[in-house]
N, CA and C atoms as a LAMMPS dump frame, in Angstrom:
ITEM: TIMESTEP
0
ITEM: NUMBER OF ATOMS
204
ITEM: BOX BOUNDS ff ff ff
-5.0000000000000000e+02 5.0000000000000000e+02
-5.0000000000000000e+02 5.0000000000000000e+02
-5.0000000000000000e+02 5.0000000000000000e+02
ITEM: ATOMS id mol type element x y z
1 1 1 N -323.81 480.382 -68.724
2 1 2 C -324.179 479.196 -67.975
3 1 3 C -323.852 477.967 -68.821
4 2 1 N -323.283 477.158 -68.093
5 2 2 C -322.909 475.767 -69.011
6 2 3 C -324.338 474.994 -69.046
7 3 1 N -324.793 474.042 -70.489
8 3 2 C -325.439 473.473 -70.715
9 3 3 C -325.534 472.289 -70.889
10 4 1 N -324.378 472.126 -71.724
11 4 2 C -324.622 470.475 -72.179
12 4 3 C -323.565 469.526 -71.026
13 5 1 N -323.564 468.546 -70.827
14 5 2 C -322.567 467.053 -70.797
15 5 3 C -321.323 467.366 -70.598
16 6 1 N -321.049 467.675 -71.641
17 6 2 C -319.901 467.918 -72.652
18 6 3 C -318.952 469.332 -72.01
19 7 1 N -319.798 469.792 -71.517
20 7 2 C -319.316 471.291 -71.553
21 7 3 C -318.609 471.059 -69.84
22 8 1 N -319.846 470.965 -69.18
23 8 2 C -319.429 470.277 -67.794
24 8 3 C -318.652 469.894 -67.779
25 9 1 N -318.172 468.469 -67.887
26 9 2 C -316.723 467.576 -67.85
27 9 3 C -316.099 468.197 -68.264
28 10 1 N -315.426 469.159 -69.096
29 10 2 C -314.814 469.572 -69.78
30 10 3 C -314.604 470.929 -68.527
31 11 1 N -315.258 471.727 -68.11
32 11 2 C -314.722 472.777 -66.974
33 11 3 C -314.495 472.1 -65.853
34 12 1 N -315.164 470.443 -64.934
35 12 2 C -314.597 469.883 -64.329
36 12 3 C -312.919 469.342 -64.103
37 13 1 N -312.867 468.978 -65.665
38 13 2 C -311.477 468.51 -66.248
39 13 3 C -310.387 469.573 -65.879
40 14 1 N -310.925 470.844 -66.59
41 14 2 C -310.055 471.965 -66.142
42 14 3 C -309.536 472.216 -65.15
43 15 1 N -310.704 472.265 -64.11
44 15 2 C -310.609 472.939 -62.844
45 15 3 C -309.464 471.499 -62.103
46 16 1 N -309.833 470.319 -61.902
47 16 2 C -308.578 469.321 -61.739
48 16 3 C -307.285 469.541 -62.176
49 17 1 N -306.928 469.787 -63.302
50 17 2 C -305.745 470.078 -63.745
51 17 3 C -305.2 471.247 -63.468
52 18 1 N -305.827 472.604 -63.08
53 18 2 C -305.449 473.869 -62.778
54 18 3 C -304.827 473.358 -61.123
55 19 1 N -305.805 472.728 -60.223
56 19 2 C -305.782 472.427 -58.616
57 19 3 C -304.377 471.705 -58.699
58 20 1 N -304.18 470.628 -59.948
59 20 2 C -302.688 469.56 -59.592
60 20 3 C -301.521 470.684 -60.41
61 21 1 N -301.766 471.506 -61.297
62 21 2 C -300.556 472.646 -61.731
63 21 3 C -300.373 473.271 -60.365
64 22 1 N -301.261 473.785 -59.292
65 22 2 C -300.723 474.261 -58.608
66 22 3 C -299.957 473.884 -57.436
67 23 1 N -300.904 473.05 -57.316
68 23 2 C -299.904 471.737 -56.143
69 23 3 C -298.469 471.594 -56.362
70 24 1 N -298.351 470.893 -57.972
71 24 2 C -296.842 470.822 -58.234
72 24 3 C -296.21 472.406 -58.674
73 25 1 N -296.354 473.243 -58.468
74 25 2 C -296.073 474.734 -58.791
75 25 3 C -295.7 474.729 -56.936
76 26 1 N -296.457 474.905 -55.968
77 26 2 C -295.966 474.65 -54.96
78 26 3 C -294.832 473.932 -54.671
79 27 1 N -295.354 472.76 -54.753
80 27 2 C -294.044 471.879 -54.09
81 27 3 C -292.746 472.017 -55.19
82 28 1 N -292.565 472.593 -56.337
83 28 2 C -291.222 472.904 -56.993
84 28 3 C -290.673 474.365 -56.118
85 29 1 N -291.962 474.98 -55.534
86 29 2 C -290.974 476.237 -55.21
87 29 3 C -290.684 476.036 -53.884
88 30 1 N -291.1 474.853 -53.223
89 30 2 C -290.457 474.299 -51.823
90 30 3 C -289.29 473.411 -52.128
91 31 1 N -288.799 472.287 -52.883
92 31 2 C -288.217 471.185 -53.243
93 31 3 C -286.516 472.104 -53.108
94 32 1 N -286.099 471.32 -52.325
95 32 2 C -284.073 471.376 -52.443
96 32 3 C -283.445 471.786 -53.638
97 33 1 N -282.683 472.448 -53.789
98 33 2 C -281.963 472.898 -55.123
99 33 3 C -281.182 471.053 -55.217
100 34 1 N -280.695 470.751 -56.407
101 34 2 C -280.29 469.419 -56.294
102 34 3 C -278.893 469.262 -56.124
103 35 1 N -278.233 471.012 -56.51
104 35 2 C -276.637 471.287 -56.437
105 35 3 C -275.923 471.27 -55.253
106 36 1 N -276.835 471.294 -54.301
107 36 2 C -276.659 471.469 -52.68
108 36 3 C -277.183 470.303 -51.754
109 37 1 N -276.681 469.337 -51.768
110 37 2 C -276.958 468.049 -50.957
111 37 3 C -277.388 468.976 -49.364
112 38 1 N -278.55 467.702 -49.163
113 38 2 C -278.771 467.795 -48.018
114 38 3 C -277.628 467.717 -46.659
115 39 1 N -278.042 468.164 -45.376
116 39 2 C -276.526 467.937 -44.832
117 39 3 C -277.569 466.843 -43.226
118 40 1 N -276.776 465.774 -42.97
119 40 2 C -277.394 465.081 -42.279
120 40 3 C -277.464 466.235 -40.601
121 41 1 N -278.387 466.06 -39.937
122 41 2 C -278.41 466.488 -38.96
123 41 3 C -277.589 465.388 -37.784
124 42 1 N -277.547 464.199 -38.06
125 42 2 C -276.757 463.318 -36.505
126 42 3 C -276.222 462.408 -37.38
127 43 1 N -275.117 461.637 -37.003
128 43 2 C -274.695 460.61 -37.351
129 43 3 C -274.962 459.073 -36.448
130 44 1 N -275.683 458.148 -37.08
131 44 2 C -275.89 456.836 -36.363
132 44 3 C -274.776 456.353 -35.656
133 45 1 N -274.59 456.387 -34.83
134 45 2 C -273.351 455.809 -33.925
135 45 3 C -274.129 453.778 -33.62
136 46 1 N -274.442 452.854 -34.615
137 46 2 C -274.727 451.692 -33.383
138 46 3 C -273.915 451.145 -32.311
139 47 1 N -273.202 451.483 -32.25
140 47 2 C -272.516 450.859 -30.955
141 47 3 C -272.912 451.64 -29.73
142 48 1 N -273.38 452.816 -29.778
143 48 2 C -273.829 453.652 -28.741
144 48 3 C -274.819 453.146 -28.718
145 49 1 N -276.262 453.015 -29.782
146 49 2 C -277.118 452.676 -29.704
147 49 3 C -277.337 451.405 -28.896
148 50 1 N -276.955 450.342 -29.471
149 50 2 C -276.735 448.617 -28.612
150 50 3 C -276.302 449.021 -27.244
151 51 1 N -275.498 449.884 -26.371
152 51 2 C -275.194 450.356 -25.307
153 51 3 C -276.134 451.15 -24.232
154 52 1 N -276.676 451.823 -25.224
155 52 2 C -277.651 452.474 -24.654
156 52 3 C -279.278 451.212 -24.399
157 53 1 N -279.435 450.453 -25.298
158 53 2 C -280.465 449.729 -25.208
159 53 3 C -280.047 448.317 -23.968
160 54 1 N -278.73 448.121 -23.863
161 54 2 C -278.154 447.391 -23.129
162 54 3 C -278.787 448.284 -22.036
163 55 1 N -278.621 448.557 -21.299
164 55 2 C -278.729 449.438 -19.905
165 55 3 C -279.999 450.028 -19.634
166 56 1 N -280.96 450.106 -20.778
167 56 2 C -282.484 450.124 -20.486
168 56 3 C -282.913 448.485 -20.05
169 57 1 N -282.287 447.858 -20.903
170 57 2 C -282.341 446.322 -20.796
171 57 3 C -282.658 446.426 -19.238
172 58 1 N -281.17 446.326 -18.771
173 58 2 C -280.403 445.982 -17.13
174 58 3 C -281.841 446.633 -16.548
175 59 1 N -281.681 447.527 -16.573
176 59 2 C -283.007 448.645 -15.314
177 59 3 C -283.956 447.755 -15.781
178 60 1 N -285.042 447.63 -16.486
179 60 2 C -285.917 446.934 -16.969
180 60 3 C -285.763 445.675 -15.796
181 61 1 N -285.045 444.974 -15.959
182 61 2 C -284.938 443.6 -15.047
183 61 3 C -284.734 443.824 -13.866
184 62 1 N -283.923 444.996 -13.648
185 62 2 C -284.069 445.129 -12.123
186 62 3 C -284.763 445.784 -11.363
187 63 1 N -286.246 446.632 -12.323
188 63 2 C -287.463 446.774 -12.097
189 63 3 C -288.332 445.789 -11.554
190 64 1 N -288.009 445.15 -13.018
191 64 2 C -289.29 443.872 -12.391
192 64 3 C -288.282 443.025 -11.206
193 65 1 N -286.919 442.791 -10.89
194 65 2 C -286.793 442.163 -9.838
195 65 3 C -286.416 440.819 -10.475
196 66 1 N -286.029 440.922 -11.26
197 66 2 C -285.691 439.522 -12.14
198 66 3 C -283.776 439.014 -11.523
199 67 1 N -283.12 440.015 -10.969
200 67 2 C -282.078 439.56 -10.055
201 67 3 C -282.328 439.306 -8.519
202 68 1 N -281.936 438.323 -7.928
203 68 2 C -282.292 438.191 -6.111
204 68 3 C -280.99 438.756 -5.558
């Protein structure tokens, strides 16, 4: 049984540092090799984008009725 102050903080201390070794022990055995770049899943096209927001635009206004 722990007694003193001293002794406490000291298995508190432990037990913190064992909980963050394992955390980062985890996340190294999840983390990307660094030799192997990620590979993007889509490429940003903006000009599609501005096109596409163009034409939500249009409907939008001719929702509300903003052309007679």
């Amino acid at each position: 049984m722990i007694n003193s102050q001293k002794e406490k903080t000291a298995a508190a201390i432990a037990g913190v540092i064992a909980y963050i070794r394992q955390n980062e022990d985890a996340m190294a055995h999840c983390a990307v090799p660094e030799d192997k770049p990620e590979q993007k899943s889509f490429e940003l096209n903006l000009w599609g984008t501005g096109g596409r927001q163009d034409m939500m635009n249009m409907r939008l206004m001719m929702q509300l009725k903003a052309f007679k």
